[in-house]
PyMOL Python script that loads the backbone (N, CA, C, O; Angstrom):
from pymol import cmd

cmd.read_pdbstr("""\
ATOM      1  N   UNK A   1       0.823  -1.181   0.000  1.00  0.00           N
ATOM      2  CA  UNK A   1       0.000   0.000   0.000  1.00  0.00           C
ATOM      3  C   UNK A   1       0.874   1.254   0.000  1.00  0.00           C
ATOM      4  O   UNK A   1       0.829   2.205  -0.780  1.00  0.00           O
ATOM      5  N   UNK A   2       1.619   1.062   0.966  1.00  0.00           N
ATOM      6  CA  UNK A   2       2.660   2.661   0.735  1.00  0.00           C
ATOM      7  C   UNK A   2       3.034   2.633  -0.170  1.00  0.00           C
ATOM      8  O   UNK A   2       3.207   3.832  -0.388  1.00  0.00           O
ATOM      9  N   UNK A   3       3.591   1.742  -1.659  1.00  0.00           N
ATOM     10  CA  UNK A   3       4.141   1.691  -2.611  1.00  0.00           C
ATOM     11  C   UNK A   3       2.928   2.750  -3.515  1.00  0.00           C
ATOM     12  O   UNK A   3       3.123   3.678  -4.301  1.00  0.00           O
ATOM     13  N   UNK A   4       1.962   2.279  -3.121  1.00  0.00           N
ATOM     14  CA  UNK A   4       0.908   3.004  -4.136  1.00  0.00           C
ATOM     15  C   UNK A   4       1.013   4.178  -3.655  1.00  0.00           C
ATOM     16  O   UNK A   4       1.294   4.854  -4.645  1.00  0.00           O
ATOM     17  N   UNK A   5       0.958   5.006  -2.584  1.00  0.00           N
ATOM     18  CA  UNK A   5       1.202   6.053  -1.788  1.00  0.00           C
ATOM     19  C   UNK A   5       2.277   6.852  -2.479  1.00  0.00           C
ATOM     20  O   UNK A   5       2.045   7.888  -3.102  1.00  0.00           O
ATOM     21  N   UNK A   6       3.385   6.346  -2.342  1.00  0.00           N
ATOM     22  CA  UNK A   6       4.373   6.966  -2.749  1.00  0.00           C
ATOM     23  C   UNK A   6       4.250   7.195  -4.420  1.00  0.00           C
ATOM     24  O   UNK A   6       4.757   8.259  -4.775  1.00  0.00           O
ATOM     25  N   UNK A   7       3.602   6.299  -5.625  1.00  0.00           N
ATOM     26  CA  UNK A   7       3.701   6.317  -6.554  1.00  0.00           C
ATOM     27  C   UNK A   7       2.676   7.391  -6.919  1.00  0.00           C
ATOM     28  O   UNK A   7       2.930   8.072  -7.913  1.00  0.00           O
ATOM     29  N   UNK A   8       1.500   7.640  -6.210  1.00  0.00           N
ATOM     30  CA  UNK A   8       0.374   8.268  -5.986  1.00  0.00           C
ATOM     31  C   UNK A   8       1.084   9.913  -5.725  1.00  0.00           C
ATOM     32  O   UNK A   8       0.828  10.899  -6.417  1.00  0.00           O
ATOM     33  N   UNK A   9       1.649   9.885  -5.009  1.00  0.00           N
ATOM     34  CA  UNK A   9       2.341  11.500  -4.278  1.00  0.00           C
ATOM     35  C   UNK A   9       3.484  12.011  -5.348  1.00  0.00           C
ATOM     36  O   UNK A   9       3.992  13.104  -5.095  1.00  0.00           O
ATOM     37  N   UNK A  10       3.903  11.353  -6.451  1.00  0.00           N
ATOM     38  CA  UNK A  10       4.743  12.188  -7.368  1.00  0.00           C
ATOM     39  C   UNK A  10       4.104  12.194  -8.661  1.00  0.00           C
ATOM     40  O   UNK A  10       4.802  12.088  -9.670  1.00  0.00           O
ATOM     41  N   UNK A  11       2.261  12.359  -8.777  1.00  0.00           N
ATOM     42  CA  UNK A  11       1.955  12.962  -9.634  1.00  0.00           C
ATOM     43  C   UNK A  11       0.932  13.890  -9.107  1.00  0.00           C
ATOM     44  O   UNK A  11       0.324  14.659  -9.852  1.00  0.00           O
ATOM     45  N   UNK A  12       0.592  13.780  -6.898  1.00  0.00           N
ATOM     46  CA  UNK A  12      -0.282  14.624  -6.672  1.00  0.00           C
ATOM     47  C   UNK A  12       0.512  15.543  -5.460  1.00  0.00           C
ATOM     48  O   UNK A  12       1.097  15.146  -4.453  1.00  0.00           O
ATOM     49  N   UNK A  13       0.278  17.031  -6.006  1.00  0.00           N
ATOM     50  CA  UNK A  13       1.113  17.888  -5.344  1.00  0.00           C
ATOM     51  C   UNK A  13       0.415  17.805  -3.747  1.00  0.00           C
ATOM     52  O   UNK A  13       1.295  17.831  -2.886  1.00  0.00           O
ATOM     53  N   UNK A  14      -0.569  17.739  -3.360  1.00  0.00           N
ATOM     54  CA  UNK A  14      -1.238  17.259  -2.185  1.00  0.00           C
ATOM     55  C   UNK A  14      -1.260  16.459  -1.295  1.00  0.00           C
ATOM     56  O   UNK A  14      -1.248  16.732  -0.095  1.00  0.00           O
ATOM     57  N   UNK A  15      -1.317  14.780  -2.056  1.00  0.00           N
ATOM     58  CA  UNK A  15      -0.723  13.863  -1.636  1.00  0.00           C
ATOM     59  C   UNK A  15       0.651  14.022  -1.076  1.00  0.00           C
ATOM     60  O   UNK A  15       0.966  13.789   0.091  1.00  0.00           O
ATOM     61  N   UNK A  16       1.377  14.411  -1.955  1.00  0.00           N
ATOM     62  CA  UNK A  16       3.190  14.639  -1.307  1.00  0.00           C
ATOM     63  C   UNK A  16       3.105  15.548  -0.161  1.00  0.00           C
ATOM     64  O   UNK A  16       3.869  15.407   0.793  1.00  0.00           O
ATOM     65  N   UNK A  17       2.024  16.680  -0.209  1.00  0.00           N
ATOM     66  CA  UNK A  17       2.263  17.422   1.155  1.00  0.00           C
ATOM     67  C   UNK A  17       1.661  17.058   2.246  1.00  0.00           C
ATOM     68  O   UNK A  17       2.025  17.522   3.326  1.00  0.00           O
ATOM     69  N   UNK A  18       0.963  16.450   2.181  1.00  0.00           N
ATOM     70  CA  UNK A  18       0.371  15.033   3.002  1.00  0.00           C
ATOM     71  C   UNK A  18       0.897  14.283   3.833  1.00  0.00           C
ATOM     72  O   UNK A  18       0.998  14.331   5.059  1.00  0.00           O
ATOM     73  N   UNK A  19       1.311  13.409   2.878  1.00  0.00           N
ATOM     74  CA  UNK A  19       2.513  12.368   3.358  1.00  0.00           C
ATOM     75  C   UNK A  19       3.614  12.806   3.529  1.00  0.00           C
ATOM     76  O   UNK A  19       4.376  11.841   3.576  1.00  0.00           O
ATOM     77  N   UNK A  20       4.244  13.887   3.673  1.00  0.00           N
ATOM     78  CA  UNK A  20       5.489  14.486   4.160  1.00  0.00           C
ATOM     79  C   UNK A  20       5.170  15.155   5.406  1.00  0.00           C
ATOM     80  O   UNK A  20       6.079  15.274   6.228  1.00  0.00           O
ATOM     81  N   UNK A  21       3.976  15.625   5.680  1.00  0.00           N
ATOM     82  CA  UNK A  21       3.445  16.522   6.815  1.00  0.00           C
ATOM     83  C   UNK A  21       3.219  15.513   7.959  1.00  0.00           C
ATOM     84  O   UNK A  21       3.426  15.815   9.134  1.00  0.00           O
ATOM     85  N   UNK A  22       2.835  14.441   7.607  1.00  0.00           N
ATOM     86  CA  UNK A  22       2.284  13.396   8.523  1.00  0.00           C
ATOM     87  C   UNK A  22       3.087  12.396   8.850  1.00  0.00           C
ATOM     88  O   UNK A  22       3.067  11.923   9.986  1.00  0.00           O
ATOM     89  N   UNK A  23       4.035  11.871   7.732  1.00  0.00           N
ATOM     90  CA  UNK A  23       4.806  10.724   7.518  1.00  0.00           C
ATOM     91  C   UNK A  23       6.600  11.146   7.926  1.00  0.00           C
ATOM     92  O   UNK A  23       7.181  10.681   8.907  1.00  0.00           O
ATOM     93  N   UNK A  24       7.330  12.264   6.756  1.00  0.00           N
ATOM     94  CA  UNK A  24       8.324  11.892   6.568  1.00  0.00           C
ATOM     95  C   UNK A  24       8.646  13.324   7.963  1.00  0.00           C
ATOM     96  O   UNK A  24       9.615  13.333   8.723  1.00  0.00           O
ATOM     97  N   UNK A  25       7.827  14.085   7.935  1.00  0.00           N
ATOM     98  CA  UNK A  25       8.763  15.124   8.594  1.00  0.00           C
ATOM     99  C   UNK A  25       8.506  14.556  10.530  1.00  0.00           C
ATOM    100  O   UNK A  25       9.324  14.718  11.435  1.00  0.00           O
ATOM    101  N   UNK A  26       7.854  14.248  10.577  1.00  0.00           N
ATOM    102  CA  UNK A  26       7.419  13.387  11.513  1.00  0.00           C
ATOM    103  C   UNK A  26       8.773  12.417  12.248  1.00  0.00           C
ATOM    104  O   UNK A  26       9.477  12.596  13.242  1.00  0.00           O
ATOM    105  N   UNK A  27       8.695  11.235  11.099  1.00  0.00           N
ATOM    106  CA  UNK A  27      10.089  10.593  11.216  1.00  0.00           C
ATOM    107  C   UNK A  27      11.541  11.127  11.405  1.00  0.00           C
ATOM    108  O   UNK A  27      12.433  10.666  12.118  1.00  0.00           O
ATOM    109  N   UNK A  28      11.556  12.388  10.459  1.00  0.00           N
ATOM    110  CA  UNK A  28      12.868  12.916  10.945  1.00  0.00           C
ATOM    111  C   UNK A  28      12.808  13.916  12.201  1.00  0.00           C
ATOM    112  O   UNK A  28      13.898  14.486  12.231  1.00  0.00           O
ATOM    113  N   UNK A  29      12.076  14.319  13.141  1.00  0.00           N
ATOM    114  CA  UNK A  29      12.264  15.066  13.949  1.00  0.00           C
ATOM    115  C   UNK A  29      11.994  14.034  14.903  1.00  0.00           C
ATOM    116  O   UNK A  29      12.613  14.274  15.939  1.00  0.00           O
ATOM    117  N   UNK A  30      11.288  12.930  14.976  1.00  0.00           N
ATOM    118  CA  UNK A  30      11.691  12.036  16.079  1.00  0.00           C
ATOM    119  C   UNK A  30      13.029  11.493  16.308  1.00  0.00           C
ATOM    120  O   UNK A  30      13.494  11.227  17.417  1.00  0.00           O
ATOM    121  N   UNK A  31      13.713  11.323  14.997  1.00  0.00           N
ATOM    122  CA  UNK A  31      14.740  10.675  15.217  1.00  0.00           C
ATOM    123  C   UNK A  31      15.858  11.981  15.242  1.00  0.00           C
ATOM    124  O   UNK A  31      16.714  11.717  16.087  1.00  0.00           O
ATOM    125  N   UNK A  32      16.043  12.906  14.783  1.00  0.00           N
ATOM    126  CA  UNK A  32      16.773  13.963  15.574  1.00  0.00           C
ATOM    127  C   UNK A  32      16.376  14.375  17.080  1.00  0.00           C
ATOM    128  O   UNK A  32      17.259  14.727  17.862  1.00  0.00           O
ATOM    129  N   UNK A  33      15.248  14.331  17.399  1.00  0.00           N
ATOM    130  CA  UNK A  33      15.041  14.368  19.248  1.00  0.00           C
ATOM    131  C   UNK A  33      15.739  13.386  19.550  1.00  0.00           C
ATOM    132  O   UNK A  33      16.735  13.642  20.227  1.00  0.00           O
ATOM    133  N   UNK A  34      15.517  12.125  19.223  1.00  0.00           N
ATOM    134  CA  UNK A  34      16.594  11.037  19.986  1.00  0.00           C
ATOM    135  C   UNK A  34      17.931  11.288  20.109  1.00  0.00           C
ATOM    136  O   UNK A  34      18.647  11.211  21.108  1.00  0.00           O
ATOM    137  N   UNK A  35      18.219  11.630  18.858  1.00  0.00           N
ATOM    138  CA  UNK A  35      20.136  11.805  18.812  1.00  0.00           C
ATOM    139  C   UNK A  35      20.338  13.027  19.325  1.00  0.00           C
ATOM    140  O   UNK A  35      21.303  12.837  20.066  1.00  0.00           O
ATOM    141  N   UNK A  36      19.947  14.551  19.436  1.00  0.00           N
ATOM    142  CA  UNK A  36      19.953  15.765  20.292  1.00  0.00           C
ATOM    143  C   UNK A  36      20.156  14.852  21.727  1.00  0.00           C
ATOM    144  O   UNK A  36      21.172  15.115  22.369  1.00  0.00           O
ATOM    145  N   UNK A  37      19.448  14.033  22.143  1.00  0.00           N
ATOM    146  CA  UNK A  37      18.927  13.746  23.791  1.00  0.00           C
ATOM    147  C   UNK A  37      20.372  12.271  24.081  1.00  0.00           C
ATOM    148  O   UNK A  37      20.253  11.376  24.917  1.00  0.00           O
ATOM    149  N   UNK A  38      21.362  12.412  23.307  1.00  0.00           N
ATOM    150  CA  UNK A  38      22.629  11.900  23.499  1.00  0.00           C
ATOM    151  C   UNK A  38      23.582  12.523  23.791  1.00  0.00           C
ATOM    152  O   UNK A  38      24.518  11.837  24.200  1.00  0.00           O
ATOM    153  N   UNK A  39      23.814  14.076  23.731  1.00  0.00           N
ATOM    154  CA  UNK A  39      24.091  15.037  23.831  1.00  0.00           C
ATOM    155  C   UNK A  39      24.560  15.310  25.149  1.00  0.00           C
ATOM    156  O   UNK A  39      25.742  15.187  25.469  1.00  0.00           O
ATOM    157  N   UNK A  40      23.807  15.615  25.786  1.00  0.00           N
ATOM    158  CA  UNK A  40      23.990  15.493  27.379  1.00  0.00           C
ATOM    159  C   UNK A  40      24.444  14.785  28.460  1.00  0.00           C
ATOM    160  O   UNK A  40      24.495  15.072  29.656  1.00  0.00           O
ATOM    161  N   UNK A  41      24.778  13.776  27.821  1.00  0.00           N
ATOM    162  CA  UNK A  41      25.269  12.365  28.390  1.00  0.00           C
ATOM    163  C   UNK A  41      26.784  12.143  27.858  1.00  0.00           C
ATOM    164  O   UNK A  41      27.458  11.249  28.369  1.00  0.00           O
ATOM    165  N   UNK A  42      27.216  12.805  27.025  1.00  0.00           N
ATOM    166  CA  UNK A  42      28.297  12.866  27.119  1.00  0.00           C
ATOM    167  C   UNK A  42      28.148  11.426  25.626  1.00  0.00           C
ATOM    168  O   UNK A  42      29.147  11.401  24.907  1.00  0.00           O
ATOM    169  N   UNK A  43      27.535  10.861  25.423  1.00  0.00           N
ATOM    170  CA  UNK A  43      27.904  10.177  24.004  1.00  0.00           C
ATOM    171  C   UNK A  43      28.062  11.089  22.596  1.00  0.00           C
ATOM    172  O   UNK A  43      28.616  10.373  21.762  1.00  0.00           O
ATOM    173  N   UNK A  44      27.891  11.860  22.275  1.00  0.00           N
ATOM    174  CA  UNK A  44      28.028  13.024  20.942  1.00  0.00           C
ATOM    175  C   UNK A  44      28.408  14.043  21.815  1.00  0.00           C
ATOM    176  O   UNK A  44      27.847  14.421  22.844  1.00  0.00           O
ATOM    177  N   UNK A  45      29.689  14.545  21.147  1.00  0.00           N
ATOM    178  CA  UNK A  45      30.460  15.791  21.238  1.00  0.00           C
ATOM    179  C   UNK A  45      29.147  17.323  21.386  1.00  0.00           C
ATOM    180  O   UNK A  45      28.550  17.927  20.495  1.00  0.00           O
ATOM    181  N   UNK A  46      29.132  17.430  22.326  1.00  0.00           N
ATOM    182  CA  UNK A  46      28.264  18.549  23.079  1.00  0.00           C
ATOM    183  C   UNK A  46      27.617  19.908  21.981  1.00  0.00           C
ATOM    184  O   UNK A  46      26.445  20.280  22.037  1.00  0.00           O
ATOM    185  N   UNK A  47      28.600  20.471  21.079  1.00  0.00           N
ATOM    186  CA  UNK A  47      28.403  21.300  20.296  1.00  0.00           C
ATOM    187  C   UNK A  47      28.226  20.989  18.940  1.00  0.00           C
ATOM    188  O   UNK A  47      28.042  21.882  18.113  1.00  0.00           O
ATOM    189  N   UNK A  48      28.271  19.579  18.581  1.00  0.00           N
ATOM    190  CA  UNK A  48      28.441  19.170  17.769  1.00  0.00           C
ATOM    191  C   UNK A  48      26.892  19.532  16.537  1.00  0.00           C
ATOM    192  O   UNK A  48      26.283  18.807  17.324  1.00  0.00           O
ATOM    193  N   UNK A  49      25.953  19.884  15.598  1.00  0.00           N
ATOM    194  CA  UNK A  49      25.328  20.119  14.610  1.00  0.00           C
ATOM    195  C   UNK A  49      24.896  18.802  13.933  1.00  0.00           C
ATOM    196  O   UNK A  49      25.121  18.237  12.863  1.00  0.00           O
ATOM    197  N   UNK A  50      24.219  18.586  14.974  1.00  0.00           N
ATOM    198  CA  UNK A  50      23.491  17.316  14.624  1.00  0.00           C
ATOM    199  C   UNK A  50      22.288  16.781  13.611  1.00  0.00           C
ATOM    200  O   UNK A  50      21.959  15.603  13.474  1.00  0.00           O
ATOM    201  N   UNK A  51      21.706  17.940  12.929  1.00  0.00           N
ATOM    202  CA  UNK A  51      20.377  18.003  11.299  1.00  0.00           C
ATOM    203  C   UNK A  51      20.877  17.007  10.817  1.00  0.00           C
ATOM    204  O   UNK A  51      20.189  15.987  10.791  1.00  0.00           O
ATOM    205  N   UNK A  52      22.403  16.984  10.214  1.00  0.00           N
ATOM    206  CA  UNK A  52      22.846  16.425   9.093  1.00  0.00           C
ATOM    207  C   UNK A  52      22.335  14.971   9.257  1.00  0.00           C
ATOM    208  O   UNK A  52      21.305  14.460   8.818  1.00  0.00           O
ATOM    209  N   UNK A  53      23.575  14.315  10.189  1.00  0.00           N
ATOM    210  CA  UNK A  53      23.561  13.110  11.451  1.00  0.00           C
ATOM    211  C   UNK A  53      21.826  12.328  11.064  1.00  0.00           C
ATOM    212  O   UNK A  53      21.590  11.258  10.503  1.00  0.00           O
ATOM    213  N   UNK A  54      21.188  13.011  11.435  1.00  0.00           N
ATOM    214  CA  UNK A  54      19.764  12.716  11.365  1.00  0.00           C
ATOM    215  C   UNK A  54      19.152  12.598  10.085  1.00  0.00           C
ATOM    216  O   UNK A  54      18.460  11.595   9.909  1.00  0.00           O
ATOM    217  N   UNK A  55      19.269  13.455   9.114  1.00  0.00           N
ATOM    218  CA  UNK A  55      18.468  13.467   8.094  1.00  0.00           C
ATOM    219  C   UNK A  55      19.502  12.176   7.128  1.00  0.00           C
ATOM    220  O   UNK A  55      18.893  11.411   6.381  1.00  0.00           O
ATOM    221  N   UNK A  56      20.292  12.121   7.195  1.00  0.00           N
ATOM    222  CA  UNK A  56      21.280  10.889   7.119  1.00  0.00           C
ATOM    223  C   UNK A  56      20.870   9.311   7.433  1.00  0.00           C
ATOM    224  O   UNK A  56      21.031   8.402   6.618  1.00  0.00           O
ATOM    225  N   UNK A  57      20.328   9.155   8.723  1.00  0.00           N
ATOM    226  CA  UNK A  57      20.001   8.178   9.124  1.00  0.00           C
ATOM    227  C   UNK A  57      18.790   8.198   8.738  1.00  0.00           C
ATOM    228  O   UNK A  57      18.470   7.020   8.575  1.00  0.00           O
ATOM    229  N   UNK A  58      17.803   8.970   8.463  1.00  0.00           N
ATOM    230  CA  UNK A  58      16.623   9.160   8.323  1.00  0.00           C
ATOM    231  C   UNK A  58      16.024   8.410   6.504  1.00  0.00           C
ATOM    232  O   UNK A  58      15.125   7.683   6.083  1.00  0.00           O
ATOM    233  N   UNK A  59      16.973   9.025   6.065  1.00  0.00           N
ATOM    234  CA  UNK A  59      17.003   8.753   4.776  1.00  0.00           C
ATOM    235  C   UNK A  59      17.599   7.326   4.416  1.00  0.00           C
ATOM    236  O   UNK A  59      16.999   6.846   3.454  1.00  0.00           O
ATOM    237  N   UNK A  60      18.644   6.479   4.927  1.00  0.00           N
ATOM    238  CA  UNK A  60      19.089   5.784   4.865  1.00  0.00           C
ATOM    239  C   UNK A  60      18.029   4.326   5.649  1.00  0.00           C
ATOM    240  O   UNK A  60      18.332   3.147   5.469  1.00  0.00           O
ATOM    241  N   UNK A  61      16.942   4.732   6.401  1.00  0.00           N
ATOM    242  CA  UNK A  61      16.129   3.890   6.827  1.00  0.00           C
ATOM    243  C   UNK A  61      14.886   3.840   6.045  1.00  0.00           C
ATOM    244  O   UNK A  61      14.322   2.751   5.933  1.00  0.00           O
ATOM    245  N   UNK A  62      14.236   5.214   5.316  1.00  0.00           N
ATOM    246  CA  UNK A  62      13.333   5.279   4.756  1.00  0.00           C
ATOM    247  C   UNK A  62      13.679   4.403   3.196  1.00  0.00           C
ATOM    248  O   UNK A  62      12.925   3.746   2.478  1.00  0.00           O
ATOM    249  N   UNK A  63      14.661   4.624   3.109  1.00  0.00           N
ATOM    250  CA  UNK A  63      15.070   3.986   1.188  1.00  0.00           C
ATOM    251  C   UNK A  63      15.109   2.742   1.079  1.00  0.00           C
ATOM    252  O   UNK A  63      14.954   2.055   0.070  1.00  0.00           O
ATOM    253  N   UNK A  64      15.420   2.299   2.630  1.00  0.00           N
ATOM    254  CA  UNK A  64      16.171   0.723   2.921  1.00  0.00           C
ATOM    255  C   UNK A  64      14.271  -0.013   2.292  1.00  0.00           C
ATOM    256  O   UNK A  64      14.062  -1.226   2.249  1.00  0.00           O
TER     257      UNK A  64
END
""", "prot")
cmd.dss("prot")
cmd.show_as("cartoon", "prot")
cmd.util.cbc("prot")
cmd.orient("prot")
């Protein structure tokens, strides 16, 4: 079904803002809260600019 979703959202400008509003942006700000909340603990370098890090992993799980 998501296959149809996704095939569905790159001919409807709606659909894509849809499923990015609900789905993808969703996914990446959960998973940048997680890795931000490593931060403090001393596992990731404190000052370190962590978007990238995330949208990285983010992308690399969604394609898989």
């Amino acid at each position: 079904m998501y296959r149809a979703v996704i095939a569905g959202a790159q001919s409807d400008a709606e659909l894509r803002a849809t499923l990015h509003e609900r789905f993808l942006a969703t996914v990446e700000q959960s998973t940048f809260d997680r890795i931000v909340r490593a931060q403090p603990s001393g596992e990731l370098v404190a000052d370190a600019d962590l978007r990238f890090p995330a949208e990285v992993l983010c992308g690399t799980l969604y394609y898989r």
